[in-house]
Backbone as CSV, one residue per row, in Angstrom:
resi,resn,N_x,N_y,N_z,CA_x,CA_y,CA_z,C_x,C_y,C_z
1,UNK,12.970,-18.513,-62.945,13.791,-17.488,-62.363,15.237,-17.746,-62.763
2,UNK,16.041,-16.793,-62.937,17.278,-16.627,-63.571,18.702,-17.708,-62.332
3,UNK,17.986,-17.144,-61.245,18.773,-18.125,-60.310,18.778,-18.886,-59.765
4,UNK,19.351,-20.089,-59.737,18.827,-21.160,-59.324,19.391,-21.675,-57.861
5,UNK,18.880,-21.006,-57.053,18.927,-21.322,-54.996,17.558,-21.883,-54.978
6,UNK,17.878,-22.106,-53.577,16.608,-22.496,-52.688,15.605,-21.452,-52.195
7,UNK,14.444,-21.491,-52.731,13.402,-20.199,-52.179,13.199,-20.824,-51.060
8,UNK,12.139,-19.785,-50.529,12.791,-18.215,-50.780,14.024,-17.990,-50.047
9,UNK,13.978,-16.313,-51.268,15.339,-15.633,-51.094,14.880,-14.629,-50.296
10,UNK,15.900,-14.241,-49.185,15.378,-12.863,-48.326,16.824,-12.070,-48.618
11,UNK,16.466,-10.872,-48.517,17.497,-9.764,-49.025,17.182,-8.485,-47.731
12,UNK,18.328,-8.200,-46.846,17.653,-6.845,-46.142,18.879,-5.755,-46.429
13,UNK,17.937,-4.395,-46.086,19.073,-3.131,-45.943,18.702,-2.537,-45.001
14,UNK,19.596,-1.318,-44.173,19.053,-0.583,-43.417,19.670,0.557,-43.557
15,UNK,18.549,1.526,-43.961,19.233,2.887,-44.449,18.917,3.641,-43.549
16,UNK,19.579,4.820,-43.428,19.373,5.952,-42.463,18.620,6.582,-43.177
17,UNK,17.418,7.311,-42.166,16.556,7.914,-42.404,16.538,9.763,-43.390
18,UNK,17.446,9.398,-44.113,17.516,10.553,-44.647,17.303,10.949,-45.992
19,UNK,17.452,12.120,-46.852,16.519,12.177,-48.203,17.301,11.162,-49.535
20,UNK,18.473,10.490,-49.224,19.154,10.263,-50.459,18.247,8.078,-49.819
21,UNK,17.385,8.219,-48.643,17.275,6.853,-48.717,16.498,6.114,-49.698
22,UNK,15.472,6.896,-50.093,14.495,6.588,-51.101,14.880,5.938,-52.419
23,UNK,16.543,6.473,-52.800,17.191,6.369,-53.741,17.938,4.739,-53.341
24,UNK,18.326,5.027,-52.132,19.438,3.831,-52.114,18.686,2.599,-51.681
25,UNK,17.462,2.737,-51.166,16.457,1.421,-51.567,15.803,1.142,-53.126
26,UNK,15.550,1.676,-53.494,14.691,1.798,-54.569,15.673,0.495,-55.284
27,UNK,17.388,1.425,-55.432,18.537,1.098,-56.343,18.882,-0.658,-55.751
28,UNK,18.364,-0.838,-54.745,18.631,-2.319,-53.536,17.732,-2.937,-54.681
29,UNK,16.352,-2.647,-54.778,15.349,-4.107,-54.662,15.389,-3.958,-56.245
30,UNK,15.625,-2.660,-57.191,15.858,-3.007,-58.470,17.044,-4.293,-58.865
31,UNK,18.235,-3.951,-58.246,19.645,-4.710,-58.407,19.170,-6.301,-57.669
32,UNK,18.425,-6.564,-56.714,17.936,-8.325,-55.831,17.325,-8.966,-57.201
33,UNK,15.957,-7.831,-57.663,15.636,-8.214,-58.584,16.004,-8.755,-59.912
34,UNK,17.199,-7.820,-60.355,17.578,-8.115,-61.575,18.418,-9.172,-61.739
35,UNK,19.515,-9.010,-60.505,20.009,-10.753,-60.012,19.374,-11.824,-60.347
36,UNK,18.238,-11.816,-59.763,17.489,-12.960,-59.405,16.353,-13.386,-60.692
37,UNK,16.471,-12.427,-62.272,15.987,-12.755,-63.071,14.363,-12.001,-63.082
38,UNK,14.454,-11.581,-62.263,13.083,-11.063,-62.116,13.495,-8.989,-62.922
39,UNK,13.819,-8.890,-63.736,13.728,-7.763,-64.763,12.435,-6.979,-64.655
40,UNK,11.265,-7.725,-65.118,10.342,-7.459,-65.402,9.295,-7.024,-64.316
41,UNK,9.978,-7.329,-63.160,9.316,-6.789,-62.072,10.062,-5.766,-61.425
42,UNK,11.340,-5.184,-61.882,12.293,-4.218,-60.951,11.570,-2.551,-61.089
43,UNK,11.067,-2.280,-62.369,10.848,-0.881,-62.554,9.593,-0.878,-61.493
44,UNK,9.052,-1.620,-61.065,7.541,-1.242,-60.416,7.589,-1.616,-58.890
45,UNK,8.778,-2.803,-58.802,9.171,-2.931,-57.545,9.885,-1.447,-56.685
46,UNK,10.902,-0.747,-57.463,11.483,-0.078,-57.516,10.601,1.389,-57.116
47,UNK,9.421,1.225,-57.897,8.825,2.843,-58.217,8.098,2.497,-56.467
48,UNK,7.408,1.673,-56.532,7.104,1.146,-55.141,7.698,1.273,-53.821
49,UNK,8.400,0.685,-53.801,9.742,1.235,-52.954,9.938,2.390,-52.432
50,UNK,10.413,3.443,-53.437,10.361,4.570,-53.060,9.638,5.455,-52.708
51,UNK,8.503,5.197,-53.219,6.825,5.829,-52.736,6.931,5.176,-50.574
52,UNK,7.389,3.924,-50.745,6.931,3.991,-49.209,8.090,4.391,-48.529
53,UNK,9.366,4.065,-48.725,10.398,5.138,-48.165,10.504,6.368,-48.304
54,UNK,10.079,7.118,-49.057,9.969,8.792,-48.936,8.721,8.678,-47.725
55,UNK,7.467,7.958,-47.590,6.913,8.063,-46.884,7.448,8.284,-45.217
56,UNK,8.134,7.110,-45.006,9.124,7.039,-43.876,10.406,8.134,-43.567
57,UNK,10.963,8.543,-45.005,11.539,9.828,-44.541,10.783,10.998,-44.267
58,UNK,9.448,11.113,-44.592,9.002,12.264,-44.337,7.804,12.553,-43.271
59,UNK,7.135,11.277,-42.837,6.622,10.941,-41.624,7.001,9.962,-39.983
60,UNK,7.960,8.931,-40.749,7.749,7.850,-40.019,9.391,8.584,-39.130
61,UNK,9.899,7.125,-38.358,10.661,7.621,-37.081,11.556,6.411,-37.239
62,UNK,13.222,7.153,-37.026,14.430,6.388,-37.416,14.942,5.561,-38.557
63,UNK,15.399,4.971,-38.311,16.174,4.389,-39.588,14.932,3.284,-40.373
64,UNK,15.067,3.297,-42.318,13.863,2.660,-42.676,15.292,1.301,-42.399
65,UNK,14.230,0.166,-42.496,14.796,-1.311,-42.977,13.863,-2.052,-43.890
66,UNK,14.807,-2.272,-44.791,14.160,-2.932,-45.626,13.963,-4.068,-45.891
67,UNK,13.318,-5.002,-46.605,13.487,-6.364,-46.611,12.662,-7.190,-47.742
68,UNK,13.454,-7.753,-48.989,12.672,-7.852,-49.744,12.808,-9.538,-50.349
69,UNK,11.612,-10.235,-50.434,11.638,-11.677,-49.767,11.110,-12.116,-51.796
70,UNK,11.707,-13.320,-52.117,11.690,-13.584,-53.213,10.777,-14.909,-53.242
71,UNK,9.744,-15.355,-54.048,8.864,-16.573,-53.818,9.027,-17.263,-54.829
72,UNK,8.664,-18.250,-55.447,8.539,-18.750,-56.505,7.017,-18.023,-57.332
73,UNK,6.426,-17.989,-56.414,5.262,-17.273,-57.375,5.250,-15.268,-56.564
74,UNK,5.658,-15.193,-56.125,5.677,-13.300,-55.498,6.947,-13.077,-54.626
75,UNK,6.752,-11.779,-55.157,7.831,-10.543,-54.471,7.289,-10.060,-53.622
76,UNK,7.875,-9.885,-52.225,7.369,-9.066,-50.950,8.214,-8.170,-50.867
77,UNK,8.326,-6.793,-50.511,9.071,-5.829,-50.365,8.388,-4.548,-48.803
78,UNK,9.165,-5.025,-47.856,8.631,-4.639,-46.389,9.208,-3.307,-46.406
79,UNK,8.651,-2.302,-45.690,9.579,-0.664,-45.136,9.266,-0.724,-44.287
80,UNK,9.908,-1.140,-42.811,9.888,-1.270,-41.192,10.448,0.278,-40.683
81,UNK,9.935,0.829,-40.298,10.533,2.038,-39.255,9.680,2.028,-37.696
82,UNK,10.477,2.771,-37.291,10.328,3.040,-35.424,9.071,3.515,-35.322
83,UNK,7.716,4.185,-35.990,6.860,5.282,-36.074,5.781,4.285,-35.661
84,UNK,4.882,4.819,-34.729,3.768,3.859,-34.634,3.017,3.851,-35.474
85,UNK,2.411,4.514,-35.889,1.353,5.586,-36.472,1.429,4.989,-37.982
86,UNK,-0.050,4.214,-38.797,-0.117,3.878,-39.514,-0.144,4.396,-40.251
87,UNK,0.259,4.493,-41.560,-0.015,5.741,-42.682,-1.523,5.360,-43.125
88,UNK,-1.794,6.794,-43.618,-3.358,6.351,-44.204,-3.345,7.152,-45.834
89,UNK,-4.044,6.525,-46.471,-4.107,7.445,-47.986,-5.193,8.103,-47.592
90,UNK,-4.428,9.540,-48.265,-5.465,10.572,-48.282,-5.625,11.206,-50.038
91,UNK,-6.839,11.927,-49.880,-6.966,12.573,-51.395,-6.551,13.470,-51.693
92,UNK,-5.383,13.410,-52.133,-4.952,14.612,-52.965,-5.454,15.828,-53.687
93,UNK,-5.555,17.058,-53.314,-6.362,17.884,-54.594,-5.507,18.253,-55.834
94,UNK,-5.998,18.177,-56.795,-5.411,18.402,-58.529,-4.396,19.163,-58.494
95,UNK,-4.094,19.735,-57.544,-2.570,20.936,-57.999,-1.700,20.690,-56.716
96,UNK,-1.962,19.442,-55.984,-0.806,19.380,-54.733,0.134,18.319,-55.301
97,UNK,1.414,18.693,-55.358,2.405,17.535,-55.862,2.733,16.380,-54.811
98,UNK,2.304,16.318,-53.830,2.233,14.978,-52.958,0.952,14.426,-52.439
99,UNK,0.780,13.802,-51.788,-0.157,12.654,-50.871,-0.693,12.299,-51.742
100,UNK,-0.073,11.074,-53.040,-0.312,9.735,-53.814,0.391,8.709,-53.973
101,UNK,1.268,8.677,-53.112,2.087,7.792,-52.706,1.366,5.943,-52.542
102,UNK,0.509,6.119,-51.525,-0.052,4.998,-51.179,-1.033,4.414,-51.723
103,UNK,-1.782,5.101,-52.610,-2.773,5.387,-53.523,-1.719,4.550,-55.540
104,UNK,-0.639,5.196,-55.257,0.054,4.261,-56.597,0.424,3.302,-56.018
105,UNK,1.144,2.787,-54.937,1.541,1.473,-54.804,0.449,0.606,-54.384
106,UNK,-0.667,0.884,-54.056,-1.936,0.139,-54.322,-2.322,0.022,-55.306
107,UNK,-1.954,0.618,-56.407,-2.849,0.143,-57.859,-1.775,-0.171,-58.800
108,UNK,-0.536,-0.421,-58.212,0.711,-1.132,-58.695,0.946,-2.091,-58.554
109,UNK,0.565,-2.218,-57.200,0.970,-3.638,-55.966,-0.486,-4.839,-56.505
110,UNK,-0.149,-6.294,-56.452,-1.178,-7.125,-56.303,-1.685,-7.027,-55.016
111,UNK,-0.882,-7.019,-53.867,-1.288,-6.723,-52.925,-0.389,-5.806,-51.758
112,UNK,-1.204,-5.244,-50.593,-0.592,-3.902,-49.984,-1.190,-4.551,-48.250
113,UNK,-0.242,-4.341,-47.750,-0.096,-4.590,-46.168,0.295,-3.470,-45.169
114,UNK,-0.092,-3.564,-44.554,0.829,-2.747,-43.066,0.129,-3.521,-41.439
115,UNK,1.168,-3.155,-40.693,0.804,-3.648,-39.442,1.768,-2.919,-38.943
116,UNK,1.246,-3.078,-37.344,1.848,-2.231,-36.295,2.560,-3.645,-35.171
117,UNK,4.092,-3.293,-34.837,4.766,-4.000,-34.137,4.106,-5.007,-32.708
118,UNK,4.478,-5.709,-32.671,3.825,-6.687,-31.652,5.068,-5.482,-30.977
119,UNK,3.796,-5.811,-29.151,4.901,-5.033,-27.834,6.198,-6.010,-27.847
120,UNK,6.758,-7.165,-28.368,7.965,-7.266,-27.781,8.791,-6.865,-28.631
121,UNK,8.202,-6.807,-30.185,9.319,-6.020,-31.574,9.493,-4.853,-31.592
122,UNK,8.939,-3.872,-30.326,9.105,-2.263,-30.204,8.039,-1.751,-30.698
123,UNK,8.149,-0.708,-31.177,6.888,0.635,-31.156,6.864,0.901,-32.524
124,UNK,7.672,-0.111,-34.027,7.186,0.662,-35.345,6.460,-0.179,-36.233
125,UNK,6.122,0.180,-37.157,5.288,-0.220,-38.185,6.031,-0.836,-39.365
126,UNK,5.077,-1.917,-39.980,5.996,-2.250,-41.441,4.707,-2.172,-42.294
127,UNK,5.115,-1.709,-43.372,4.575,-2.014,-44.669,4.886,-2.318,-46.040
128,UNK,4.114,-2.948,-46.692,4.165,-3.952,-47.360,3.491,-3.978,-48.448
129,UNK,4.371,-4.554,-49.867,3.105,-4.695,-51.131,4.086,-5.787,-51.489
130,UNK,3.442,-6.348,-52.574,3.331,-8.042,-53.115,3.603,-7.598,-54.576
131,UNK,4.202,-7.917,-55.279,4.049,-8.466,-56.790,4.164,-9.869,-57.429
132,UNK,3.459,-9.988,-57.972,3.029,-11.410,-58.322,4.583,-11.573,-59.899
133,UNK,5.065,-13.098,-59.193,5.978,-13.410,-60.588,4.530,-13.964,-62.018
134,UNK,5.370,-13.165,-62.868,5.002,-14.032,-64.125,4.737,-15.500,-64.320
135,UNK,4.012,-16.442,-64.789,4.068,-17.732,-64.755,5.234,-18.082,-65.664
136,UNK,6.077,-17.330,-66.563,7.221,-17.571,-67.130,8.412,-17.576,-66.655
137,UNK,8.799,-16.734,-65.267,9.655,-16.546,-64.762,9.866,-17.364,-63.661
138,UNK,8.575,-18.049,-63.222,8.849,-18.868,-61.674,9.190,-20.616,-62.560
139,UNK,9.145,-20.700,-63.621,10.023,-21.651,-63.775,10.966,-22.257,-63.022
């Protein structure tokens, strides 16, 4: 990895729930990434990203937060909002331009998470996908 701290690295934002957020996360975990030497993982971290924050602007409840945790061997990238309500992938039919959101960052992601808030962290949900570092980069 390009930088040399102590892992892991945690990075958070908290954007208001509105249509330009998708953008100003996406532009967060590309820029942690590219810092941190990890290039090769920003375009997919990035495309990722925004697939689950548009999700949150367009279902979920209050402000997204983000939080994107750096490993020596994986990238975690969390979207926490207020919304209880788990998202679920659904099937798209051939001529609808949405609901594939969760469906690409699952076949992007090494791995894909969500959970619902313990009662003392409040009433929202986080979710979650993984990208695995290169064995060249966790050097």
């Amino acid at each position: 990895m390009g930088v040399h701290a102590e892992l892991p690295l945690h990075y958070t934002l908290t954007a208001p729930a509105l249509p330009t957020a998708p953008r100003l996360c996406r532009d967060f975990v590309r820029a942690v990434l590219a810092a941190s030497g990890l290039d090769q993982l920003a375009d997919t971290a990035a495309m990722c990203t925004s697939e689950l924050v548009t999700n949150v602007h367009r279902h979920g409840k209050g402000d997204v937060r983000l939080a994107t945790t750096i490993e020596r061997a994986r990238v975690r990238v969390t979207v926490h909002d207020d919304g209880p309500a788990l998202p679920s992938p659904r099937r798209a039919a051939s001529d609808e331009t949405n609901g594939r959101g969760l469906f690409l960052v699952t076949a992007l992601s090494d791995v894909v998470g969500m959970t619902i808030d313990e009662p003392s962290e409040g009433t929202g949900k986080a979710v979650w996908f993984e990208l695995n570092v290169p064995p060249e980069s966790a050097a």
